[in-house]
mmCIF file of the N, C-alpha and C atoms, coordinates in Angstrom:
data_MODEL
# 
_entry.id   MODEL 
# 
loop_
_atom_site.group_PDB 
_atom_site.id 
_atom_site.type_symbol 
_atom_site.label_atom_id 
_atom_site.label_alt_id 
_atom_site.label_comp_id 
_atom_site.label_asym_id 
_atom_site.label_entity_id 
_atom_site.label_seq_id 
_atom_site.pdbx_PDB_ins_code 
_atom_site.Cartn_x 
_atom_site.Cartn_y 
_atom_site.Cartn_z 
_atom_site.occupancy 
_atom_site.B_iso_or_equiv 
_atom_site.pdbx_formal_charge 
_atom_site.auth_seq_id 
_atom_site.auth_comp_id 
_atom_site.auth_asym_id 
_atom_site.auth_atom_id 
_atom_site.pdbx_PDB_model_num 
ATOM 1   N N  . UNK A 1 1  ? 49.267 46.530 246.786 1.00 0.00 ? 1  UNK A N  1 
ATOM 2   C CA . UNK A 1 1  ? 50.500 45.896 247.216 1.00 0.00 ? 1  UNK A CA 1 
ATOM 3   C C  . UNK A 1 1  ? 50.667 44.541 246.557 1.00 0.00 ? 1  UNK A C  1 
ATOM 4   N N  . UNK A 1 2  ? 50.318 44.543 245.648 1.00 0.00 ? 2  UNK A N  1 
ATOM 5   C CA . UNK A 1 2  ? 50.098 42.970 245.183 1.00 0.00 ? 2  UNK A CA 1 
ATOM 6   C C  . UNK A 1 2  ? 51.342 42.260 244.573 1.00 0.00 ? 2  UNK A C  1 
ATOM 7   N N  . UNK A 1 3  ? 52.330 43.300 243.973 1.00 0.00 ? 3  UNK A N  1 
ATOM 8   C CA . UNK A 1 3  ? 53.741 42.567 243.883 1.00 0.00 ? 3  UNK A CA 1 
ATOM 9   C C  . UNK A 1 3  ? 54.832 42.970 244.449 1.00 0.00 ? 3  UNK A C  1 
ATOM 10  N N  . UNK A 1 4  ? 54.537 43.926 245.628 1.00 0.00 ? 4  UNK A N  1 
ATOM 11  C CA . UNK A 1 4  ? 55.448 44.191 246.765 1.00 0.00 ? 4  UNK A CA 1 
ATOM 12  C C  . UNK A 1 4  ? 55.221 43.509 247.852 1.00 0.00 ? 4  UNK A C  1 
ATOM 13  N N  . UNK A 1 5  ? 56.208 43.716 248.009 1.00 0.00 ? 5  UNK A N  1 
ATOM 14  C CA . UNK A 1 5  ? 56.399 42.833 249.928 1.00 0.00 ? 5  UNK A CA 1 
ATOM 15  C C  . UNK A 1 5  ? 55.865 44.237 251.166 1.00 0.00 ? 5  UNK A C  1 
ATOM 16  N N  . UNK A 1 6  ? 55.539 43.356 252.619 1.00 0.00 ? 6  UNK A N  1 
ATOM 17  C CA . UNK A 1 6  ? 54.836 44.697 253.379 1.00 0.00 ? 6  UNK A CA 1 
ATOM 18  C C  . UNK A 1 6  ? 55.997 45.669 253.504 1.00 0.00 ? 6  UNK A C  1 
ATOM 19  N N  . UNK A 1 7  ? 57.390 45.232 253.516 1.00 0.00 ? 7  UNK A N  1 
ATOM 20  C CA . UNK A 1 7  ? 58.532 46.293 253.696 1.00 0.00 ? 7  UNK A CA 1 
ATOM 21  C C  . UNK A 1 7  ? 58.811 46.850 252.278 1.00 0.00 ? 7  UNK A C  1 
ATOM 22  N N  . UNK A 1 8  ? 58.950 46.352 251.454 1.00 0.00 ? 8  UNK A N  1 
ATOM 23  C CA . UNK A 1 8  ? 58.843 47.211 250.035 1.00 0.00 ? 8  UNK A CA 1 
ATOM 24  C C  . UNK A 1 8  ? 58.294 48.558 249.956 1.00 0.00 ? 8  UNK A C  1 
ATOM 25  N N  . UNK A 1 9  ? 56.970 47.823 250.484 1.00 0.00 ? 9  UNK A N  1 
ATOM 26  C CA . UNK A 1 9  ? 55.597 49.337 250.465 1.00 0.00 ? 9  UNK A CA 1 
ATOM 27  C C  . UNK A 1 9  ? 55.877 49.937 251.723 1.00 0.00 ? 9  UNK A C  1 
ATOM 28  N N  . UNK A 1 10 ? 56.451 49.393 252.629 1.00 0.00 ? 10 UNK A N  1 
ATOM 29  C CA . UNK A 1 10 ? 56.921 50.305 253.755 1.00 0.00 ? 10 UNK A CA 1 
ATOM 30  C C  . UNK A 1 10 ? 58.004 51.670 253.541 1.00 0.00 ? 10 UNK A C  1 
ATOM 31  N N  . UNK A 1 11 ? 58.918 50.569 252.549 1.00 0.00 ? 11 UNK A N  1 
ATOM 32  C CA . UNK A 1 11 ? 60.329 51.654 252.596 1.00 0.00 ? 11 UNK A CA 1 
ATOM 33  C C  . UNK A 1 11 ? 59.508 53.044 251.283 1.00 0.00 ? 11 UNK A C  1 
ATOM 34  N N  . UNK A 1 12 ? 58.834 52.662 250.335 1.00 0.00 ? 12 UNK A N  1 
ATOM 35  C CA . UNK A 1 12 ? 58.266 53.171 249.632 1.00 0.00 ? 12 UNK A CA 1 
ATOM 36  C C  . UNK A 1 12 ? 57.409 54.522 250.194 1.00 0.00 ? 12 UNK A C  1 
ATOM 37  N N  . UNK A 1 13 ? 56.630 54.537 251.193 1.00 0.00 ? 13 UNK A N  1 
ATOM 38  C CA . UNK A 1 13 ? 55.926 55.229 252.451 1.00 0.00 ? 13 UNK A CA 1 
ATOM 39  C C  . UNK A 1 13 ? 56.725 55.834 253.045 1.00 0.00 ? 13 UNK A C  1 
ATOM 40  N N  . UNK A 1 14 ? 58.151 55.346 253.664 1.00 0.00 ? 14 UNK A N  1 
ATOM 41  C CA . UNK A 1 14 ? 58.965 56.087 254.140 1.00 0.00 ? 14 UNK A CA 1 
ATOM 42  C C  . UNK A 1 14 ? 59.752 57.166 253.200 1.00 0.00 ? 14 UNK A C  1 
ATOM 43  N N  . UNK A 1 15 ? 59.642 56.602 252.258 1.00 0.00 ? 15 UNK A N  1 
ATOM 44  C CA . UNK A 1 15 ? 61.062 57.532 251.480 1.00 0.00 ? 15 UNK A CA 1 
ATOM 45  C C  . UNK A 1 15 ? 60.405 59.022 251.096 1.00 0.00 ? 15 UNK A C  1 
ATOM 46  N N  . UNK A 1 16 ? 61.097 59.849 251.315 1.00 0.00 ? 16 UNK A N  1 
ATOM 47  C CA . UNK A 1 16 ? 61.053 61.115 251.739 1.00 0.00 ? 16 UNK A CA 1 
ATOM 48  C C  . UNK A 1 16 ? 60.123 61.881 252.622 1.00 0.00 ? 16 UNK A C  1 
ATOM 49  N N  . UNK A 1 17 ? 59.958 60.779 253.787 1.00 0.00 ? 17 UNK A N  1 
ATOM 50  C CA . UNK A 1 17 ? 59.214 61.079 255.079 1.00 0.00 ? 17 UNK A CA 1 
ATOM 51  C C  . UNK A 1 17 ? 60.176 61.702 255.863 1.00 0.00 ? 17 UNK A C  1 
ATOM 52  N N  . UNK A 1 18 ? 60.693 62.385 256.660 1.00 0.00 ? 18 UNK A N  1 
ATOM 53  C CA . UNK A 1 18 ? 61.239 63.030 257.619 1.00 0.00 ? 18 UNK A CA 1 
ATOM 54  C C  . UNK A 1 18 ? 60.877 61.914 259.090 1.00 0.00 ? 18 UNK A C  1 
ATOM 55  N N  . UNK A 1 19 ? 59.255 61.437 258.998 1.00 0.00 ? 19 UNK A N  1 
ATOM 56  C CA . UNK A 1 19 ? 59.271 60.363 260.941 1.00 0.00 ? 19 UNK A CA 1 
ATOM 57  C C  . UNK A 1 19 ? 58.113 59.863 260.281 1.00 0.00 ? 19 UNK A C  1 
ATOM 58  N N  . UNK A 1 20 ? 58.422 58.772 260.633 1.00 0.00 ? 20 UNK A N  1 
ATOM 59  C CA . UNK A 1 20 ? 57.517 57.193 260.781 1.00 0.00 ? 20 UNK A CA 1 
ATOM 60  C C  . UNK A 1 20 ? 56.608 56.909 261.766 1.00 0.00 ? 20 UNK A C  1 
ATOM 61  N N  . UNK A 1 21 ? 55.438 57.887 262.150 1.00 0.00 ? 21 UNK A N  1 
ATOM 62  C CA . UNK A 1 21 ? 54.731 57.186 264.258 1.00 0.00 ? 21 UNK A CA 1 
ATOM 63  C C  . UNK A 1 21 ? 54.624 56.079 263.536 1.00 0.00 ? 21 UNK A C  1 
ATOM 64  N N  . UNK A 1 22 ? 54.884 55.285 264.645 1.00 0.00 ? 22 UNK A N  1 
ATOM 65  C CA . UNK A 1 22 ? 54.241 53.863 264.719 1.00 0.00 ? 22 UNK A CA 1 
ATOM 66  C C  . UNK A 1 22 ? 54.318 52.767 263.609 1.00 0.00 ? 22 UNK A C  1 
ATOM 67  N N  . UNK A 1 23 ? 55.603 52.984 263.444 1.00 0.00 ? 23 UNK A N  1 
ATOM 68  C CA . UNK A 1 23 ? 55.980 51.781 261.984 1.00 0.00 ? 23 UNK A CA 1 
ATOM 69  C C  . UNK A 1 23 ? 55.065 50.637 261.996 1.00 0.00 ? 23 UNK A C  1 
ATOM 70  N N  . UNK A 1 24 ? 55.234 50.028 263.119 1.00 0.00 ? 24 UNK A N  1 
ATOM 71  C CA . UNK A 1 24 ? 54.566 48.884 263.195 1.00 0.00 ? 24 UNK A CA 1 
ATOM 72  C C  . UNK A 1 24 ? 53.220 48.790 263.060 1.00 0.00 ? 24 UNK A C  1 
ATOM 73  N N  . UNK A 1 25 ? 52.981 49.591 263.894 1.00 0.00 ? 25 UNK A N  1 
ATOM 74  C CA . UNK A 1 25 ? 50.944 49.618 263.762 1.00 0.00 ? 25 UNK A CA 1 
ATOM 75  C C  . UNK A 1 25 ? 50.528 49.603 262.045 1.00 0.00 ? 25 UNK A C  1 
ATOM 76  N N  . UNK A 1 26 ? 51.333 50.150 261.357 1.00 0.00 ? 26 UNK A N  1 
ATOM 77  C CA . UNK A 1 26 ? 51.187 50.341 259.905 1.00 0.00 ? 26 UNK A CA 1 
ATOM 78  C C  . UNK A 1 26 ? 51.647 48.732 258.971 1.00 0.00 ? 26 UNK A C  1 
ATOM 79  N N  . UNK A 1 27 ? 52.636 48.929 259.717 1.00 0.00 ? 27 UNK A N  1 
ATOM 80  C CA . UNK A 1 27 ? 52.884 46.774 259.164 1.00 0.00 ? 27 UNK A CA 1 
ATOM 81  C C  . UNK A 1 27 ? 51.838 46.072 259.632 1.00 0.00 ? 27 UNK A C  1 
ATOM 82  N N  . UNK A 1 28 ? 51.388 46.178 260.534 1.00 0.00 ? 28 UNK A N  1 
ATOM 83  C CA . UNK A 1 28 ? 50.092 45.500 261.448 1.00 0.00 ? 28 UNK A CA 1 
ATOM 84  C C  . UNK A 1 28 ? 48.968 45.451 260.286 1.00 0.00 ? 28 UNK A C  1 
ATOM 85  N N  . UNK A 1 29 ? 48.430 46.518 259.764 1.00 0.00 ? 29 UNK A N  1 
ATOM 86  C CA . UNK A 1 29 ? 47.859 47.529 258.891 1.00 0.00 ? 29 UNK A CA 1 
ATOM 87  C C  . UNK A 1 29 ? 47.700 46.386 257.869 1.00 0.00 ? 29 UNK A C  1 
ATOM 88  N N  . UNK A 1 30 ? 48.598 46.609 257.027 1.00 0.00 ? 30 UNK A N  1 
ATOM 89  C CA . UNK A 1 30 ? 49.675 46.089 255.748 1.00 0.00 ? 30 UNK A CA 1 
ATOM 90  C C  . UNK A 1 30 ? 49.061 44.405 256.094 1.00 0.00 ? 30 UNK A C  1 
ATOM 91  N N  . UNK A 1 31 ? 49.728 43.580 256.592 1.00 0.00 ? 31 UNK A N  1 
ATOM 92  C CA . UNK A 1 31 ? 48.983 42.160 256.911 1.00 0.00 ? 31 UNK A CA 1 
ATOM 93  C C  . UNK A 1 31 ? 48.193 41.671 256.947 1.00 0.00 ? 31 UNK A C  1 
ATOM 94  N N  . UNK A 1 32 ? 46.896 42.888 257.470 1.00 0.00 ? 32 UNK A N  1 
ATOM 95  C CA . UNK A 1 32 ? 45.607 42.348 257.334 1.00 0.00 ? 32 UNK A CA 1 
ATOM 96  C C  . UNK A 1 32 ? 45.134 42.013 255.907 1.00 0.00 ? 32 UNK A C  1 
ATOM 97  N N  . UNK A 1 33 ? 45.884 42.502 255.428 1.00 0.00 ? 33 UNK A N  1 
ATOM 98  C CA . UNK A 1 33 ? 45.171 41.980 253.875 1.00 0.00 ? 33 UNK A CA 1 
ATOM 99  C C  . UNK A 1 33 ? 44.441 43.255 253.062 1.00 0.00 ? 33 UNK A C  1 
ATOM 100 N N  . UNK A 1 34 ? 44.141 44.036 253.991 1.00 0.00 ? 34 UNK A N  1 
ATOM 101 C CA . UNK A 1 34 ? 42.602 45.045 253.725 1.00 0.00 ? 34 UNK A CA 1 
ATOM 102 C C  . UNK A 1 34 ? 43.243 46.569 253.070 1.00 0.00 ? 34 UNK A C  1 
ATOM 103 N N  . UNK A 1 35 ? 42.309 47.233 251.990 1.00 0.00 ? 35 UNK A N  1 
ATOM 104 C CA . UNK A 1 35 ? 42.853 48.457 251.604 1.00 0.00 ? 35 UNK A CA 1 
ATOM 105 C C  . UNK A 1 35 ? 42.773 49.103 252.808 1.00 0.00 ? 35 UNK A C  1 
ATOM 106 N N  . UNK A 1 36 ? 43.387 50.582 253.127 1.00 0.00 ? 36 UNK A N  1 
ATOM 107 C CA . UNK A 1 36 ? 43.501 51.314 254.183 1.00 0.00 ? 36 UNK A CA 1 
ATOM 108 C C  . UNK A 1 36 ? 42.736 52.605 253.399 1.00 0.00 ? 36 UNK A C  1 
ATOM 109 N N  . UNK A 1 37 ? 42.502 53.545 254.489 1.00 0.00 ? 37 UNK A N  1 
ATOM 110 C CA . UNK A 1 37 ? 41.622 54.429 254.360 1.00 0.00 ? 37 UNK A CA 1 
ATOM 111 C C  . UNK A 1 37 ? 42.431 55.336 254.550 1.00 0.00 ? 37 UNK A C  1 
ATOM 112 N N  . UNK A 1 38 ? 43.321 56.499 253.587 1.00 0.00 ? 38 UNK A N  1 
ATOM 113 C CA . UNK A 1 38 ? 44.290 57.329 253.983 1.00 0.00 ? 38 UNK A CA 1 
ATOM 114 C C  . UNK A 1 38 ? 43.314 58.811 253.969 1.00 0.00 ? 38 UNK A C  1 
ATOM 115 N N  . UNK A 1 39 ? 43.706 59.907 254.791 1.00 0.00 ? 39 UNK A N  1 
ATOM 116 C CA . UNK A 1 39 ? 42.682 61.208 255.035 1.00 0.00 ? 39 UNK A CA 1 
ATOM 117 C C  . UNK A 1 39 ? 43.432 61.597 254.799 1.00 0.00 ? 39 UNK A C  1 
ATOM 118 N N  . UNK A 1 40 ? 43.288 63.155 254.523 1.00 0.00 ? 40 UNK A N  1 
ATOM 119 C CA . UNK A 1 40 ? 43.778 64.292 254.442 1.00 0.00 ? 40 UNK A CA 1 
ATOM 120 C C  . UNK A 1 40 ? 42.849 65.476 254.065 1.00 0.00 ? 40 UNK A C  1 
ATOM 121 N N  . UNK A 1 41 ? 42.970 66.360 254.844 1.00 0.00 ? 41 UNK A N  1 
ATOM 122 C CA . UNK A 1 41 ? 42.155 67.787 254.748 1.00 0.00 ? 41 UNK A CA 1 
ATOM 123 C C  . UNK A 1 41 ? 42.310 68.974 254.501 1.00 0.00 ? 41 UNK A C  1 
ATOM 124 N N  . UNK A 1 42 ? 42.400 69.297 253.419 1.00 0.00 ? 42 UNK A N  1 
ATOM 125 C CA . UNK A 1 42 ? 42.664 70.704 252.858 1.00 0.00 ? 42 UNK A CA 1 
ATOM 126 C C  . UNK A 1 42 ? 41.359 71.635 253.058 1.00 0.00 ? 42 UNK A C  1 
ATOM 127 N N  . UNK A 1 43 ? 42.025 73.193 253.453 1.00 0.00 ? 43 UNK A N  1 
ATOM 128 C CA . UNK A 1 43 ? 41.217 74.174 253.242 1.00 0.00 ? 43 UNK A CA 1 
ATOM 129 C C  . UNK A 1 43 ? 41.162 75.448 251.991 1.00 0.00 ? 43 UNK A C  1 
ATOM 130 N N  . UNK A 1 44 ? 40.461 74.950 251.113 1.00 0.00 ? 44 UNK A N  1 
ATOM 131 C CA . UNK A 1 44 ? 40.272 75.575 250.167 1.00 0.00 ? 44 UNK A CA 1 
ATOM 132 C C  . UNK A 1 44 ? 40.693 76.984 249.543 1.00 0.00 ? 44 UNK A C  1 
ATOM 133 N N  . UNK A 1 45 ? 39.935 77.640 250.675 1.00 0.00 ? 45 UNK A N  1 
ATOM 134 C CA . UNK A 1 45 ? 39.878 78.949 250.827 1.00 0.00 ? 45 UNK A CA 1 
ATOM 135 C C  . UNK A 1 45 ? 41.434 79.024 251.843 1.00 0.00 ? 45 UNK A C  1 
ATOM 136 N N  . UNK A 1 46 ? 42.277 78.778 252.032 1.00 0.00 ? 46 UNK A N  1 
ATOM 137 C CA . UNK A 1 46 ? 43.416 79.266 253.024 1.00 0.00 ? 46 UNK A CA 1 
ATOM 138 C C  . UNK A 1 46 ? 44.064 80.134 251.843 1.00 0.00 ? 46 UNK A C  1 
ATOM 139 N N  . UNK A 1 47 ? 44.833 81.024 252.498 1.00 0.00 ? 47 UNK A N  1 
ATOM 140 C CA . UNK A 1 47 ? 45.528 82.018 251.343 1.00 0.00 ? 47 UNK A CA 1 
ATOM 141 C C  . UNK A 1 47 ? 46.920 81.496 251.606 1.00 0.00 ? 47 UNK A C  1 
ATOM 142 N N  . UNK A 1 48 ? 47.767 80.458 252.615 1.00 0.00 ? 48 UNK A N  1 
ATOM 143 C CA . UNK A 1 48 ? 48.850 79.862 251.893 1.00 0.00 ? 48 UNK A CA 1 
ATOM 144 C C  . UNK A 1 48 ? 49.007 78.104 251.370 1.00 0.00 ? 48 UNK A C  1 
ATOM 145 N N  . UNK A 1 49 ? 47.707 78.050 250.811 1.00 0.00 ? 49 UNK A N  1 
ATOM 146 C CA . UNK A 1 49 ? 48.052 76.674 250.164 1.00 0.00 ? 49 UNK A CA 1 
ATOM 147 C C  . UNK A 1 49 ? 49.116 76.553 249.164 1.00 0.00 ? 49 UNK A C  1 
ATOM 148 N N  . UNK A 1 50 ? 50.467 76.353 248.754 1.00 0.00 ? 50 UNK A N  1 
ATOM 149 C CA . UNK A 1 50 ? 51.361 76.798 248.142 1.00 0.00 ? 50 UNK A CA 1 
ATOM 150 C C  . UNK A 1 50 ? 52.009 74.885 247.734 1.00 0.00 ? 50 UNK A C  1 
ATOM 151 N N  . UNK A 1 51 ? 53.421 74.885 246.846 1.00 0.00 ? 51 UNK A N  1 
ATOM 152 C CA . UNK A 1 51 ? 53.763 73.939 246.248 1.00 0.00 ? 51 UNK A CA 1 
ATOM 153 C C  . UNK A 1 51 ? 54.051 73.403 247.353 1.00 0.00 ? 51 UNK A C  1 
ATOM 154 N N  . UNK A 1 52 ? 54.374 73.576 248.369 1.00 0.00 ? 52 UNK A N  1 
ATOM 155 C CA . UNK A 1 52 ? 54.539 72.543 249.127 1.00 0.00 ? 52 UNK A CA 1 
ATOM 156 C C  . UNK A 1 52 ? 53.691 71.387 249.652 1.00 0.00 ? 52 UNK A C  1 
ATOM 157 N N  . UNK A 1 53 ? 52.221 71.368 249.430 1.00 0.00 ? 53 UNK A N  1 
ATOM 158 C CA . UNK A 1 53 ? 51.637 70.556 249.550 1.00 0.00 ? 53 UNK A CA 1 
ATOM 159 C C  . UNK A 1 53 ? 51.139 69.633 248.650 1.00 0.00 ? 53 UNK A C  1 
ATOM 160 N N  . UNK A 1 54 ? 51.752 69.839 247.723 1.00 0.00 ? 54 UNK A N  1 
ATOM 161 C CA . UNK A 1 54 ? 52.343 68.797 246.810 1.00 0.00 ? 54 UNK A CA 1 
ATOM 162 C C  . UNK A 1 54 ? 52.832 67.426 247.486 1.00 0.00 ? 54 UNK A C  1 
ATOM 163 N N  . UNK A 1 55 ? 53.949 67.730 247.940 1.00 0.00 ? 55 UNK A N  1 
ATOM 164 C CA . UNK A 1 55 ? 54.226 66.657 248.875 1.00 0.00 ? 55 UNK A CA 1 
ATOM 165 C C  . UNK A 1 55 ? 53.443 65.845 249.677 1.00 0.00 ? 55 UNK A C  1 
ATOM 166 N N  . UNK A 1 56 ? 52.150 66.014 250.561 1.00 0.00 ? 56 UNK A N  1 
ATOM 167 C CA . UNK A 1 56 ? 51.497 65.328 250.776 1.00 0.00 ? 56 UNK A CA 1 
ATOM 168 C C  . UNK A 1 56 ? 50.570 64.980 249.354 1.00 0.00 ? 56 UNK A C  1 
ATOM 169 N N  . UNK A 1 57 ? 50.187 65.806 248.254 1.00 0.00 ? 57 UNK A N  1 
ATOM 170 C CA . UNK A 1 57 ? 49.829 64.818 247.368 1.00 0.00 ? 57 UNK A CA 1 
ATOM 171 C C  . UNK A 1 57 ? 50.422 63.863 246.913 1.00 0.00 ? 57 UNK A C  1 
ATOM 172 N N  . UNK A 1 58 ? 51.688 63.701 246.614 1.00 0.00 ? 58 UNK A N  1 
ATOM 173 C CA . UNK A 1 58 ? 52.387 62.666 245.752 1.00 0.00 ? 58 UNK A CA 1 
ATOM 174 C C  . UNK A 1 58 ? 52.549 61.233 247.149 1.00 0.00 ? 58 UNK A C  1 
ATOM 175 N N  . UNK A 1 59 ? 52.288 61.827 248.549 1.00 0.00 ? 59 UNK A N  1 
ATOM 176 C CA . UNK A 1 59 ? 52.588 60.506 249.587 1.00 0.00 ? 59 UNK A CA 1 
ATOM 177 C C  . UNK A 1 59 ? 51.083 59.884 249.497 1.00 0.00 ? 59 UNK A C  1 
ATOM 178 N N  . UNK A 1 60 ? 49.980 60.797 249.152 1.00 0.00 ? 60 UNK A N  1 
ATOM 179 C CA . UNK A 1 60 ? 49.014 59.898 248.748 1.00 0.00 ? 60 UNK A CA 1 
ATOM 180 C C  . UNK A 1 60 ? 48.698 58.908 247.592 1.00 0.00 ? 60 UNK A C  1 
ATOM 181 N N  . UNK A 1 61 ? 49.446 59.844 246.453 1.00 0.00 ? 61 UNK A N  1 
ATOM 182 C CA . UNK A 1 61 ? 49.447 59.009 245.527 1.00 0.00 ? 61 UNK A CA 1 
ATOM 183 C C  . UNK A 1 61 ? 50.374 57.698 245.606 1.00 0.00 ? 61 UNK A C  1 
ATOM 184 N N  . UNK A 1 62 ? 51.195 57.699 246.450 1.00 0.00 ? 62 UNK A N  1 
ATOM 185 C CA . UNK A 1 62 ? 51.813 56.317 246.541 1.00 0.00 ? 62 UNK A CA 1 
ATOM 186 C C  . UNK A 1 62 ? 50.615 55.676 247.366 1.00 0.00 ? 62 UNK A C  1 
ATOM 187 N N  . UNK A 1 63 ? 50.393 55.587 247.972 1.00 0.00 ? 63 UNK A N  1 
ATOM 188 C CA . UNK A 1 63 ? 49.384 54.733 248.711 1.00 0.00 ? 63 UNK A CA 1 
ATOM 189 C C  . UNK A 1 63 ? 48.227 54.288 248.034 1.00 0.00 ? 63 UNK A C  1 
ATOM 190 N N  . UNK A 1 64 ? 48.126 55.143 247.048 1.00 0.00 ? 64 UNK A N  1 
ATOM 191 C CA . UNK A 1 64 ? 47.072 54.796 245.937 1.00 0.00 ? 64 UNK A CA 1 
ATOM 192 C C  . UNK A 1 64 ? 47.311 53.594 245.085 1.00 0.00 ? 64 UNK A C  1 
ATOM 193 N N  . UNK A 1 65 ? 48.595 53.620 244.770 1.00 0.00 ? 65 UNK A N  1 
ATOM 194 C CA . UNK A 1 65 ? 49.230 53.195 243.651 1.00 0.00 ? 65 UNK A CA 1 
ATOM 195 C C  . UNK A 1 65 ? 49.788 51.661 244.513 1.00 0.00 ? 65 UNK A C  1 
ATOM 196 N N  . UNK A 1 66 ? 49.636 51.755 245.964 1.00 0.00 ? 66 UNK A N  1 
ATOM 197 C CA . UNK A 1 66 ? 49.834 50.348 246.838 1.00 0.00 ? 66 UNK A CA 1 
ATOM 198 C C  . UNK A 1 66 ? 48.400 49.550 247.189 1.00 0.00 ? 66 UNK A C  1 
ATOM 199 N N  . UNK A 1 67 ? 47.183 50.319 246.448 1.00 0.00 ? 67 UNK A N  1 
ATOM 200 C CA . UNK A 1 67 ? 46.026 49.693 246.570 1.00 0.00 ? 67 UNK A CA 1 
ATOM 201 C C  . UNK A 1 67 ? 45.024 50.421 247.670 1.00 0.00 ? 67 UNK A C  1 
ATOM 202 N N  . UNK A 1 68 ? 45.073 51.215 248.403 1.00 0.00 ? 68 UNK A N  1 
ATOM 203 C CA . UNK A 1 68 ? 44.643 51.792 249.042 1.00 0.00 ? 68 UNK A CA 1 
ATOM 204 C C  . UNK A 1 68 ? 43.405 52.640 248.880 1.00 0.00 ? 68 UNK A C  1 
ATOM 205 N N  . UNK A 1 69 ? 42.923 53.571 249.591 1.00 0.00 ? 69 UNK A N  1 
ATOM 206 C CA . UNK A 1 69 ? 42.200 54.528 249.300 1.00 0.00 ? 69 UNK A CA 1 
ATOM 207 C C  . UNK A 1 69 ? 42.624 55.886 249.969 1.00 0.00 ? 69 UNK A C  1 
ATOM 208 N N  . UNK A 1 70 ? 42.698 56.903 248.887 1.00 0.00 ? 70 UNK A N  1 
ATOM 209 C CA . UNK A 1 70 ? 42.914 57.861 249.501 1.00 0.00 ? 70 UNK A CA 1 
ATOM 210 C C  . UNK A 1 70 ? 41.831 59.331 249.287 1.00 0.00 ? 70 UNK A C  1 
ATOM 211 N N  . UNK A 1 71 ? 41.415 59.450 250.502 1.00 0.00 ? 71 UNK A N  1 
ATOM 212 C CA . UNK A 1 71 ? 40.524 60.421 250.612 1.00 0.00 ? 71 UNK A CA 1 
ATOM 213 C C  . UNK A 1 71 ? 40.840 62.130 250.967 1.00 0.00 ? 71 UNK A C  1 
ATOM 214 N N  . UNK A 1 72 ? 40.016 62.719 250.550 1.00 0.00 ? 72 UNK A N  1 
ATOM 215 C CA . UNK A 1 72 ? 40.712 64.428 250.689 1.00 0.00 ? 72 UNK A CA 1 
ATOM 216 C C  . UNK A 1 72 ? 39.370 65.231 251.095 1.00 0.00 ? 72 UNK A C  1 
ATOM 217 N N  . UNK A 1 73 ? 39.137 66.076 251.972 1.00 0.00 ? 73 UNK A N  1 
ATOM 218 C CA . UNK A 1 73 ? 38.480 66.735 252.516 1.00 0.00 ? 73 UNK A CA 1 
ATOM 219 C C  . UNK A 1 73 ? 38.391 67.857 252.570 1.00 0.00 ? 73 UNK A C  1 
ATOM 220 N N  . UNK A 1 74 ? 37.650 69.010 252.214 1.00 0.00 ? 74 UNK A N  1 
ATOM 221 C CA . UNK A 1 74 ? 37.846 70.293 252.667 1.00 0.00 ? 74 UNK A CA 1 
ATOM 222 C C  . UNK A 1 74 ? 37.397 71.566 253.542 1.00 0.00 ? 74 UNK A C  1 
ATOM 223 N N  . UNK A 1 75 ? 37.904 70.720 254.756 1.00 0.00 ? 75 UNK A N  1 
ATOM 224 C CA . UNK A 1 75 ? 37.338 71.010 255.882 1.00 0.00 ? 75 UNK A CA 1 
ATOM 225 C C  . UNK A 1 75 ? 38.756 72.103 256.398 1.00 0.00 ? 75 UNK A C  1 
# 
């Protein structure tokens, strides 16, 4: 986040989100200063992993790209 503002990287996070929990707790987040620890868990073996989860890749890759960390699991 280093040449965005916390709402910059907010609206950035939002945009093509469908719901926001807890906007704030995430600005809260954002202020501390600190990278965030983003999860996500894919199952490998599922027989409909399909393009649509794309979309959660590319919302990680923004968070990446805001300094973050983003982690993936395959659980």
């Amino acid at each position: 986040m280093a040449d965005m503002t916390q709402q910059d990287a907010l609206s950035l996070i939002k945009r093509g989100a469908d719901e926001l929990l807890l906007e704030s707790d995430l600005l809260h987040k954002f202020a501390l200063g600190r990278p965030l620890r983003i999860k996500a868990g894919f199952d490998p073996t599922a027989p409909d992993l399909h393009l649509g989860h794309t979309v959660l890749l590319n919302k990680m890759r923004q968070f990446q790209d805001l300094g973050h960390l983003a982690l993936f699991s395959d659980w």
